[in-house]
C-alpha positions as protocol buffer text, in pm:
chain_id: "A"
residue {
  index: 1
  type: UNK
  ca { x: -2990 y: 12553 z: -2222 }
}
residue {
  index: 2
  type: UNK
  ca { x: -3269 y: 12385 z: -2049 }
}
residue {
  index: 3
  type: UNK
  ca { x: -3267 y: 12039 z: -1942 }
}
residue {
  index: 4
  type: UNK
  ca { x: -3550 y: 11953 z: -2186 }
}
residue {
  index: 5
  type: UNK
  ca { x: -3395 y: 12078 z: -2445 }
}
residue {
  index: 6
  type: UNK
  ca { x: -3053 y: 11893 z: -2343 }
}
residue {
  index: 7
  type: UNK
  ca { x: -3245 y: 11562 z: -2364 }
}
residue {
  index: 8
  type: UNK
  ca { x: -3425 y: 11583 z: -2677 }
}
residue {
  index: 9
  type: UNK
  ca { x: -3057 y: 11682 z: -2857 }
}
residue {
  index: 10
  type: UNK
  ca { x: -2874 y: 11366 z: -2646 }
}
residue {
  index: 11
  type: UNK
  ca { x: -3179 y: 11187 z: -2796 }
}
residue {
  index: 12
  type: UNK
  ca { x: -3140 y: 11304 z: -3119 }
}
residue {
  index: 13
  type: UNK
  ca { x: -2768 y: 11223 z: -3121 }
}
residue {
  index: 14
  type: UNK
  ca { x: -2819 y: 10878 z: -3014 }
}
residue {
  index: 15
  type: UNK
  ca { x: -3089 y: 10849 z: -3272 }
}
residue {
  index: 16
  type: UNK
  ca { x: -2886 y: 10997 z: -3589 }
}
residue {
  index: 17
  type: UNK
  ca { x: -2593 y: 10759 z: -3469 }
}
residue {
  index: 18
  type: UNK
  ca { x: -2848 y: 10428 z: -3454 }
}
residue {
  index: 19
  type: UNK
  ca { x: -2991 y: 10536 z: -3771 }
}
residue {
  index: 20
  type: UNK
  ca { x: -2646 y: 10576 z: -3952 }
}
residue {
  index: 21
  type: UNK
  ca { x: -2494 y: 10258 z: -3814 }
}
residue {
  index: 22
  type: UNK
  ca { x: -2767 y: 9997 z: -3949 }
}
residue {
  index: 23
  type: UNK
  ca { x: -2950 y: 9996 z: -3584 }
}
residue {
  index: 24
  type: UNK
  ca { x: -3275 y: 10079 z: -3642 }
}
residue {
  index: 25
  type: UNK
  ca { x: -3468 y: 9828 z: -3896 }
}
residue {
  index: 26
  type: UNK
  ca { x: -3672 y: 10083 z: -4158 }
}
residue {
  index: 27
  type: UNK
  ca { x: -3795 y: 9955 z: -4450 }
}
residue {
  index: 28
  type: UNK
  ca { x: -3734 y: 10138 z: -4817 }
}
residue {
  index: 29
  type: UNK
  ca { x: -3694 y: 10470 z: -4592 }
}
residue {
  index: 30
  type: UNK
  ca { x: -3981 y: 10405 z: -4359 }
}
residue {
  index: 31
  type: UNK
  ca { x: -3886 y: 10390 z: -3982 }
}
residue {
  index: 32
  type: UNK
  ca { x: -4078 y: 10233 z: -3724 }
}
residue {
  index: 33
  type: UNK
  ca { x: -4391 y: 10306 z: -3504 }
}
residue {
  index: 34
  type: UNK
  ca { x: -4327 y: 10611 z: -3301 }
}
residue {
  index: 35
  type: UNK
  ca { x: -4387 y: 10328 z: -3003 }
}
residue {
  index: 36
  type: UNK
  ca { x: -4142 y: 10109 z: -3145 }
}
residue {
  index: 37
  type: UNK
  ca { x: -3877 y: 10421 z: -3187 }
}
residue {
  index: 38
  type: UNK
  ca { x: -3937 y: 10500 z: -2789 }
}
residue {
  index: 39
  type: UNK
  ca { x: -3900 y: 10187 z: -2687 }
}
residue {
  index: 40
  type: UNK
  ca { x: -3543 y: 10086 z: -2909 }
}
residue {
  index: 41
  type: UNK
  ca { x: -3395 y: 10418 z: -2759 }
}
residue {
  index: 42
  type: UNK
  ca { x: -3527 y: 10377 z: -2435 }
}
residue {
  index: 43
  type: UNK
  ca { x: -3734 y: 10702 z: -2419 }
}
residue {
  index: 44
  type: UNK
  ca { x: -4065 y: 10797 z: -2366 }
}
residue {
  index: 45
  type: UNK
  ca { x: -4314 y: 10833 z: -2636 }
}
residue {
  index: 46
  type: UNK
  ca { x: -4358 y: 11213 z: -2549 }
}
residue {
  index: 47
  type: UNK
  ca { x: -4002 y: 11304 z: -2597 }
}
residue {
  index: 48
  type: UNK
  ca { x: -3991 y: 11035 z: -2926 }
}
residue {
  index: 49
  type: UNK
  ca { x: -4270 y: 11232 z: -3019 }
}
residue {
  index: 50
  type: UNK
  ca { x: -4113 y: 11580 z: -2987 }
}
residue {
  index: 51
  type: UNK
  ca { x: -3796 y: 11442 z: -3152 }
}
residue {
  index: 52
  type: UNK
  ca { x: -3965 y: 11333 z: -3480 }
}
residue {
  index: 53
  type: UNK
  ca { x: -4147 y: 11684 z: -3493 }
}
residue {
  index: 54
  type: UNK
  ca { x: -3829 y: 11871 z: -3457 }
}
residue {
  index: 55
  type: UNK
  ca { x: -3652 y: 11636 z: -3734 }
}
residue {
  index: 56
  type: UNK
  ca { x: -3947 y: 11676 z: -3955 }
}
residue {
  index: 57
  type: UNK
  ca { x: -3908 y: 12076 z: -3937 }
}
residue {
  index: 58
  type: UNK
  ca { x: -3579 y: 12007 z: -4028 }
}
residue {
  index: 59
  type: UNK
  ca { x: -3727 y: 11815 z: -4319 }
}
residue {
  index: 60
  type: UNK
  ca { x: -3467 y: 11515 z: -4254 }
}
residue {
  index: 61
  type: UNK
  ca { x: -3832 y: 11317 z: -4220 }
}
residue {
  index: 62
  type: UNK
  ca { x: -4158 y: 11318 z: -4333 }
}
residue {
  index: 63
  type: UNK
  ca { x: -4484 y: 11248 z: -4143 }
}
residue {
  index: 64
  type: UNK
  ca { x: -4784 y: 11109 z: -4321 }
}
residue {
  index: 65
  type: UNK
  ca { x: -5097 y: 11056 z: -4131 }
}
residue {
  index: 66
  type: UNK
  ca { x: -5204 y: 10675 z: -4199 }
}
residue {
  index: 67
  type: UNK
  ca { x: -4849 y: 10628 z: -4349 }
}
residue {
  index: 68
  type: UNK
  ca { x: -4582 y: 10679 z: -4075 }
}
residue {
  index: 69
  type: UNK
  ca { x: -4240 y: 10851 z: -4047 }
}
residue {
  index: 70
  type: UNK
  ca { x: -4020 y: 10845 z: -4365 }
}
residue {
  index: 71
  type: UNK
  ca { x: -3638 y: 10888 z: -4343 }
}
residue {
  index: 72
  type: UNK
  ca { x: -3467 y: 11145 z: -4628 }
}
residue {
  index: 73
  type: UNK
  ca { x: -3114 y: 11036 z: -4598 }
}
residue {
  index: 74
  type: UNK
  ca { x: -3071 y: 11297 z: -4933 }
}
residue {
  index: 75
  type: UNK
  ca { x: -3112 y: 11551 z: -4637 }
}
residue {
  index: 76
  type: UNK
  ca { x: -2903 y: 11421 z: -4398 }
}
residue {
  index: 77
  type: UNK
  ca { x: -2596 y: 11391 z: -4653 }
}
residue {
  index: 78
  type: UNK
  ca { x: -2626 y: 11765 z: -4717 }
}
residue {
  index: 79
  type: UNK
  ca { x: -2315 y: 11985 z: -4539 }
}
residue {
  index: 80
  type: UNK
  ca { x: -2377 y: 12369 z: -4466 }
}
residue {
  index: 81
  type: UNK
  ca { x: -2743 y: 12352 z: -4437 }
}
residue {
  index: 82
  type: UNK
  ca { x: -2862 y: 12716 z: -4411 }
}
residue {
  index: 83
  type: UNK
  ca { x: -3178 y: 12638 z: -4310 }
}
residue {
  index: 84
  type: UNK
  ca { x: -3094 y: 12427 z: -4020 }
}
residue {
  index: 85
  type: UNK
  ca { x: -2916 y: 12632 z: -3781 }
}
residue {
  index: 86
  type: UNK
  ca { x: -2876 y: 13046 z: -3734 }
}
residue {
  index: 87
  type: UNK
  ca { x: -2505 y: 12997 z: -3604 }
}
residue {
  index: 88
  type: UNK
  ca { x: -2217 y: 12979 z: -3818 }
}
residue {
  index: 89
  type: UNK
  ca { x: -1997 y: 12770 z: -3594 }
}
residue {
  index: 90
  type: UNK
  ca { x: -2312 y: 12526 z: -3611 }
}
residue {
  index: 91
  type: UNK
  ca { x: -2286 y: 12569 z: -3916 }
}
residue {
  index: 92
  type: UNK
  ca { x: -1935 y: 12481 z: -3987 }
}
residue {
  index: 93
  type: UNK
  ca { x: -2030 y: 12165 z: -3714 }
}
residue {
  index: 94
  type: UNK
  ca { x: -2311 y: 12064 z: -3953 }
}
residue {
  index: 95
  type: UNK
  ca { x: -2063 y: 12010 z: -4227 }
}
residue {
  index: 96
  type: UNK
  ca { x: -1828 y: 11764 z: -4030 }
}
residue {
  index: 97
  type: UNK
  ca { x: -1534 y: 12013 z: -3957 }
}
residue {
  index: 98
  type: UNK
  ca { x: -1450 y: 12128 z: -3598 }
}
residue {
  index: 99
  type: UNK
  ca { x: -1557 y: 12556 z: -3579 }
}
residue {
  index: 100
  type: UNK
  ca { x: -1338 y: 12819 z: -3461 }
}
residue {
  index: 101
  type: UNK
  ca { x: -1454 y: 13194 z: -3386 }
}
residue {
  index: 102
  type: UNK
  ca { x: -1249 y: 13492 z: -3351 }
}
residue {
  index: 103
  type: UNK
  ca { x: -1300 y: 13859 z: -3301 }
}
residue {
  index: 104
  type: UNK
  ca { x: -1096 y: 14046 z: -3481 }
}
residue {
  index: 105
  type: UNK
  ca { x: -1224 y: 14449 z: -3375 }
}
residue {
  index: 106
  type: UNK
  ca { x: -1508 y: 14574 z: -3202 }
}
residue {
  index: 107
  type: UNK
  ca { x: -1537 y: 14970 z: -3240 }
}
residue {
  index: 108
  type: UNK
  ca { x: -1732 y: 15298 z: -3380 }
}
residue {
  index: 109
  type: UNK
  ca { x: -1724 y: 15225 z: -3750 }
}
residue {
  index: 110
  type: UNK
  ca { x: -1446 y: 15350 z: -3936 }
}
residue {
  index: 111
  type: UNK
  ca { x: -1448 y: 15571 z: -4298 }
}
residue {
  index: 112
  type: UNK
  ca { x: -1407 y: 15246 z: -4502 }
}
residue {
  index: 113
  type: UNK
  ca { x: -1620 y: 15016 z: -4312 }
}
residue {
  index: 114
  type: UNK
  ca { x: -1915 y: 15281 z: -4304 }
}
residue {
  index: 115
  type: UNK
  ca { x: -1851 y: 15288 z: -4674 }
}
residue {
  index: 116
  type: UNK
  ca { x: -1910 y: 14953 z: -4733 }
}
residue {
  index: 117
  type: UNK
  ca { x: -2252 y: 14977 z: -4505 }
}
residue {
  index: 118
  type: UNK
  ca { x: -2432 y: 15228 z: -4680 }
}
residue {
  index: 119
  type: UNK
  ca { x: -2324 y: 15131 z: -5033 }
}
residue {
  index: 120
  type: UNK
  ca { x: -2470 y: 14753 z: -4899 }
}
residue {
  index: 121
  type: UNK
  ca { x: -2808 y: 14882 z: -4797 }
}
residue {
  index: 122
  type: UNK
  ca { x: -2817 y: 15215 z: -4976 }
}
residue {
  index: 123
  type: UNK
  ca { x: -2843 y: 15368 z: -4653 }
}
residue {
  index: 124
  type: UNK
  ca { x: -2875 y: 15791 z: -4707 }
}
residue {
  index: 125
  type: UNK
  ca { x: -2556 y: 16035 z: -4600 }
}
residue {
  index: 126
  type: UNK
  ca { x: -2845 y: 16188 z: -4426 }
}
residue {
  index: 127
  type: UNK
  ca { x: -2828 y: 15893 z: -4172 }
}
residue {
  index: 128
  type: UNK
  ca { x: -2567 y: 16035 z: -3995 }
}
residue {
  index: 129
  type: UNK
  ca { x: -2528 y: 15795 z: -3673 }
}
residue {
  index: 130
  type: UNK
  ca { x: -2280 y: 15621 z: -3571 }
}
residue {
  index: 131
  type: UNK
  ca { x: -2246 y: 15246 z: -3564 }
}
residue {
  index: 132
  type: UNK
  ca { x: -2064 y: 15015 z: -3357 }
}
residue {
  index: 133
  type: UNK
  ca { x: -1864 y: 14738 z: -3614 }
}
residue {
  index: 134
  type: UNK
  ca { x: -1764 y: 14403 z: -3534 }
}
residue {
  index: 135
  type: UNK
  ca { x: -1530 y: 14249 z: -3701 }
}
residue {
  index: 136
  type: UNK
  ca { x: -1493 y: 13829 z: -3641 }
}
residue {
  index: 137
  type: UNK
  ca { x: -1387 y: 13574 z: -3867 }
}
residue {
  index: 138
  type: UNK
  ca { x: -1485 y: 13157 z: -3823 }
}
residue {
  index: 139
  type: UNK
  ca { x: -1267 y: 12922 z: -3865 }
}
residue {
  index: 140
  type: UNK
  ca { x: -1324 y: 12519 z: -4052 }
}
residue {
  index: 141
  type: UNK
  ca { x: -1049 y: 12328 z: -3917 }
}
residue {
  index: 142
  type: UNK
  ca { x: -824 y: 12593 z: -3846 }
}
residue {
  index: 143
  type: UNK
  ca { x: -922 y: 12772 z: -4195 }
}
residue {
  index: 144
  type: UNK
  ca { x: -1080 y: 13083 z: -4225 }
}
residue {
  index: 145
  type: UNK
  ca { x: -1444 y: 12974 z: -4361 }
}
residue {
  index: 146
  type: UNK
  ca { x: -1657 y: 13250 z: -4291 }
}
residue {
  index: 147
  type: UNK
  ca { x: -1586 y: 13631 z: -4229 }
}
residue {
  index: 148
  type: UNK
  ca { x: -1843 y: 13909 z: -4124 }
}
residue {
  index: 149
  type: UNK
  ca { x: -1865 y: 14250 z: -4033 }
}
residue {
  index: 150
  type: UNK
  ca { x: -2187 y: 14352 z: -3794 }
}
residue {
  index: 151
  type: UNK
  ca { x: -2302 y: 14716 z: -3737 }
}
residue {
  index: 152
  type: UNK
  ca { x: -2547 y: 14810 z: -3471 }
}
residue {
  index: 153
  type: UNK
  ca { x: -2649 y: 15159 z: -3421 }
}
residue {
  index: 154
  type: UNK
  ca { x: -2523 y: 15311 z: -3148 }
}
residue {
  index: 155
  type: UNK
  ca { x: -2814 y: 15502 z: -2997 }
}
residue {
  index: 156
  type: UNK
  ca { x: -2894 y: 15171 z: -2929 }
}
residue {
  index: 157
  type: UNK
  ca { x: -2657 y: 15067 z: -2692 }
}
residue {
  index: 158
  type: UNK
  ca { x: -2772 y: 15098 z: -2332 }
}
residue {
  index: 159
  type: UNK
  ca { x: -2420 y: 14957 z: -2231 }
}
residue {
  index: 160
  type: UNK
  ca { x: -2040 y: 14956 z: -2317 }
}
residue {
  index: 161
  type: UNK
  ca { x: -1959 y: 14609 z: -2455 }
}
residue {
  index: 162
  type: UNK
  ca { x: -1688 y: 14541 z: -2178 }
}
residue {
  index: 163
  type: UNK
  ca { x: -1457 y: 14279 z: -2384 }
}
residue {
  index: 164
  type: UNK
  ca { x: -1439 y: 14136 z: -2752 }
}
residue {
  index: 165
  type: UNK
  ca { x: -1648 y: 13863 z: -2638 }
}
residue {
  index: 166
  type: UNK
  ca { x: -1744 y: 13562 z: -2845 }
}
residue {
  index: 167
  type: UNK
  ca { x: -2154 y: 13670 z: -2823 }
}
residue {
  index: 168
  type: UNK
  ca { x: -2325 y: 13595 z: -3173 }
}
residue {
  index: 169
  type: UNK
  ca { x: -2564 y: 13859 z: -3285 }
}
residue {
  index: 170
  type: UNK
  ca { x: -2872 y: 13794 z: -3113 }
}
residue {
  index: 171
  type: UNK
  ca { x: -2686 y: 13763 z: -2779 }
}
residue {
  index: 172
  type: UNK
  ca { x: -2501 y: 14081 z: -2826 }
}
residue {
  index: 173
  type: UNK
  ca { x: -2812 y: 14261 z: -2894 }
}
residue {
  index: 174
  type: UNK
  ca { x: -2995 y: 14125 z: -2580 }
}
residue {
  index: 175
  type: UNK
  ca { x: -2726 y: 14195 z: -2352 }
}
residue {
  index: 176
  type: UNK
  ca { x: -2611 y: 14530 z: -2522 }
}
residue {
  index: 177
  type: UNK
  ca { x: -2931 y: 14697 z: -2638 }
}
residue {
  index: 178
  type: UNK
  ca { x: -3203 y: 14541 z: -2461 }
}
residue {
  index: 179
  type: UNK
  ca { x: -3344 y: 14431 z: -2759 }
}
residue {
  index: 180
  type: UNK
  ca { x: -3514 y: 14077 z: -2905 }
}
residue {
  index: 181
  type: UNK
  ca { x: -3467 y: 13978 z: -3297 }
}
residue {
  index: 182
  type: UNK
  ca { x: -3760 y: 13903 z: -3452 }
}
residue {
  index: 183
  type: UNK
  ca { x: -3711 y: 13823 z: -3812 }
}
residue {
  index: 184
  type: UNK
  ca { x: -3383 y: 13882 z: -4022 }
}
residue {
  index: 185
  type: UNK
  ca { x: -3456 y: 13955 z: -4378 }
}
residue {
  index: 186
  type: UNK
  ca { x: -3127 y: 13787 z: -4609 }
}
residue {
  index: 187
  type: UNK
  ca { x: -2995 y: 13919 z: -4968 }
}
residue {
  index: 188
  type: UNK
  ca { x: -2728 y: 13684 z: -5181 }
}
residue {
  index: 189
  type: UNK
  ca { x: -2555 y: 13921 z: -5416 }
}
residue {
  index: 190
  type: UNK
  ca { x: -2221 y: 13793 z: -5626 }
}
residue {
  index: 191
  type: UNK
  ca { x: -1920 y: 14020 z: -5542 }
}
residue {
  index: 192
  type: UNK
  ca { x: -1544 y: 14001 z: -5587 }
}
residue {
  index: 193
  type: UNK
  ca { x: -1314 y: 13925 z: -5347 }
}
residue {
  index: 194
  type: UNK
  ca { x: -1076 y: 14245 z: -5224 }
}
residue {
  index: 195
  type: UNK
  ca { x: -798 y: 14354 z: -5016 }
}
residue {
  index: 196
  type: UNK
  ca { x: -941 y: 14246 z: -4662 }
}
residue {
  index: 197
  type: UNK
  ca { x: -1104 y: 13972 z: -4776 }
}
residue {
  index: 198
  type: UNK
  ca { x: -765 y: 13827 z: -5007 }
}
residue {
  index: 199
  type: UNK
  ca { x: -624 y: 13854 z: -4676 }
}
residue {
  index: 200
  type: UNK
  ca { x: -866 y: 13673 z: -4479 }
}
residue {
  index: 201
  type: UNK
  ca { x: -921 y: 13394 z: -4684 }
}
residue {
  index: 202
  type: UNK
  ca { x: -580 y: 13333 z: -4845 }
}
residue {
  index: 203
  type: UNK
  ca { x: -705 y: 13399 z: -5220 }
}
residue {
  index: 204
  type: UNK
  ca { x: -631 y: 13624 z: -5487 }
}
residue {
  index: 205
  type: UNK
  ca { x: -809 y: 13967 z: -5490 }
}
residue {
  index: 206
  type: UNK
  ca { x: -1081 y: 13959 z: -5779 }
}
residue {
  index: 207
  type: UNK
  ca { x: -1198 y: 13596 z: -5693 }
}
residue {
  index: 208
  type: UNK
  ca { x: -1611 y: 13559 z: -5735 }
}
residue {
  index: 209
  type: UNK
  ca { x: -1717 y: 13514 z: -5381 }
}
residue {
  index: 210
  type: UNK
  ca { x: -2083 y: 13547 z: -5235 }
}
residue {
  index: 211
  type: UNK
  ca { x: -2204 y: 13808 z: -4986 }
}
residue {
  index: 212
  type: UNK
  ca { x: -2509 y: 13735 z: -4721 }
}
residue {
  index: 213
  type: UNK
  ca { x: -2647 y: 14059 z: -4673 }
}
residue {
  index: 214
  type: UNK
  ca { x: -2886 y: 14109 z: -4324 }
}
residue {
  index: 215
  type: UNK
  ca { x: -3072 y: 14278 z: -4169 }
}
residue {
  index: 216
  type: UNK
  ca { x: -3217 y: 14256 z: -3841 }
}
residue {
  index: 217
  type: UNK
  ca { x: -3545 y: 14350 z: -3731 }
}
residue {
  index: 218
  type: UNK
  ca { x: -3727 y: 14403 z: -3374 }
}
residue {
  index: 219
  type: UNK
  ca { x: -4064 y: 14326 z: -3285 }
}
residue {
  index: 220
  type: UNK
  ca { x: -4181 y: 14724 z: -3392 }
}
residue {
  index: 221
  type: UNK
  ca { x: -4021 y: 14649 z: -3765 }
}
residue {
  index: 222
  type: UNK
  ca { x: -3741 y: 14846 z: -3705 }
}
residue {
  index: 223
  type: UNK
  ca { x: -3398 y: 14764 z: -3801 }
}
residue {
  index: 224
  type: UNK
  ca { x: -3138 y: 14709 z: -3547 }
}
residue {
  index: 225
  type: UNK
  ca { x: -2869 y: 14544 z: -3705 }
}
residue {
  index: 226
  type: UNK
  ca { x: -2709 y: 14527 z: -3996 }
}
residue {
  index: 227
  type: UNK
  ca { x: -2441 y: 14251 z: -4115 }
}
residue {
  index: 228
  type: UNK
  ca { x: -2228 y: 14168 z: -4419 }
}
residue {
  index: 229
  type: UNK
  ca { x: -2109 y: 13797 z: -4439 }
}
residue {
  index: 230
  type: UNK
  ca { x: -1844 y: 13618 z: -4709 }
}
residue {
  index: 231
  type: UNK
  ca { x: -1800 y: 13284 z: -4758 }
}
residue {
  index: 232
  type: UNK
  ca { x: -1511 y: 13094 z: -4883 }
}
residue {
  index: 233
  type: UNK
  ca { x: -1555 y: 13001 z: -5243 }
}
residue {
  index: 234
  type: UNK
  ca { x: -1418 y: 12637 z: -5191 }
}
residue {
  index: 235
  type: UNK
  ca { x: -1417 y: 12554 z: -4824 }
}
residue {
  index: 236
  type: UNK
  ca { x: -1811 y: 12650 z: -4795 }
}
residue {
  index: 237
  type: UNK
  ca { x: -2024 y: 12507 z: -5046 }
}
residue {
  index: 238
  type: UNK
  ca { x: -2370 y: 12628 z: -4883 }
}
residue {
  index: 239
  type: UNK
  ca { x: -2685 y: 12400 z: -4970 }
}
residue {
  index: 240
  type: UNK
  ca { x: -3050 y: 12433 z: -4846 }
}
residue {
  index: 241
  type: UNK
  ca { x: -3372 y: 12214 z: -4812 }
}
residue {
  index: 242
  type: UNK
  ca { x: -3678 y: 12384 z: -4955 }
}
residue {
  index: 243
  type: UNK
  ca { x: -3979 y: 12278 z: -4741 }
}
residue {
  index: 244
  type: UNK
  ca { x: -4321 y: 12194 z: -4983 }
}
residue {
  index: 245
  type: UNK
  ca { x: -4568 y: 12435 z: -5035 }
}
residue {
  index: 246
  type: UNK
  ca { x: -4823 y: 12181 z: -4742 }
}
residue {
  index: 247
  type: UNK
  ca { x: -4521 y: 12283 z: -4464 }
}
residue {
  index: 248
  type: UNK
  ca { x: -4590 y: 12586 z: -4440 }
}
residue {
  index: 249
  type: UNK
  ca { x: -5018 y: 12572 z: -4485 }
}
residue {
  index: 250
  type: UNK
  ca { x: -5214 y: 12611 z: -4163 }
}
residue {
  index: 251
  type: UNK
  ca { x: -5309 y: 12280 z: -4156 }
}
């Protein structure tokens, strides 16, 4: 991590904690001048500046030219954000309950896992690769939250993993395959919980549970990685902000 990017999240701490204890005087749920901001937390206006931007693409505040800075505390009491982080151990953090990771397998896909691949993405028999499947569960306070199972193909290795590391998936593919994620692309389909799964999350086969579909893609638009993700039912109630239509303009 880079030392800017150290301070503006020690900033940004310091800031959510003022905020939340009554320290820093807004009115309704306007804050202060940028000016004013920098000078209660003892920062320049540059990095207050960056801050706000970052917090407003997190849409916890909104910035109105001749208006000011408003403060959406309906955002900030949101848990398991989706749209605020890429990593589920963040995203565990983000919901006020220490993360745990574990990696269960790492190997060339088996029959049943394969199975479950191409009947996910409707991927021909005539694709006849192998994959390498990773098998890691998260933990919420010592619970098993989230579990996933990650295939890359593996003509695309250009190395042996060595261990069964703790590397998410864009590290894994950087250090493994030489390759950079561009864009994921994300399906939500409503499945039933089975054997593995009853197993991993201490619930009944049969239960409804959700499945995050993805794939990944690399700067050419080709897929390199594919990824099936379950959630707890109870533990992980997954919410997201919807920016307005303006955010995204080219304005």
């Amino acid at each position: 991590m880079s030392r800017r990017r150290s301070l503006l999240l020690e900033v940004k701490e310091l800031f959510m904690d003022e905020l939340t204890q009554g320290k820093i005087p807004i009115q309704g749920n306007k804050l202060p001048s940028e000016e004013e901001l920098a000078r209660s937390l003892d920062v320049s206006r540059t990095t207050m500046r960056e801050l706000l931007a970052t917090l407003h693409k997190e849409g916890v505040i909104t910035k109105r030219h001749g208006l000011g800075n408003f403060i959406h505390f309906s955002a900030l009491e949101q848990g398991y954000r989706i749209d605020r982080t890429r990593d589920f151990g963040s995203l565990i953090a983000l919901g006020g309950k220490h993360p745990g990771y574990s990696v269960s397998s790492r190997s060339l896909t088996d029959d049943a896992d394969e199975e479950k691949l191409r009947k996910a993405f409707s991927l021909p028999l005539s694709d006849e690769g192998r994959y390498v499947s990773t098998r890691c569960t998260f933990f919420a306070d010592g619970e098993a939250a989230i579990h996933c199972l990650v295939f890359v193909p593996e003509k695309l290795l250009t190395s042996r993993p060595t261990d069964v590391g703790e590397e998410n998936v864009y590290a894994f593919l950087r250090k493994y395959c030489g390759q950079e994620v561009e864009h994921p692309l994300i399906w939500f389909e409503p499945t039933s919980c089975d054997t593995d799964l009853s197993s991993c999350f201490g619930i009944p086969e049969g239960t409804p549970i959700i499945e995050w579909k993805e794939q990944f893609y690399n700067i050419y638009d080709e897929v390199i990685c594919y990824s099936l993700t379950w959630f707890h039912p109870v533990s992980m109630k997954l919410s997201m902000l919807r920016k307005t239509w303006e955010d995204f303009s080219l304005r």
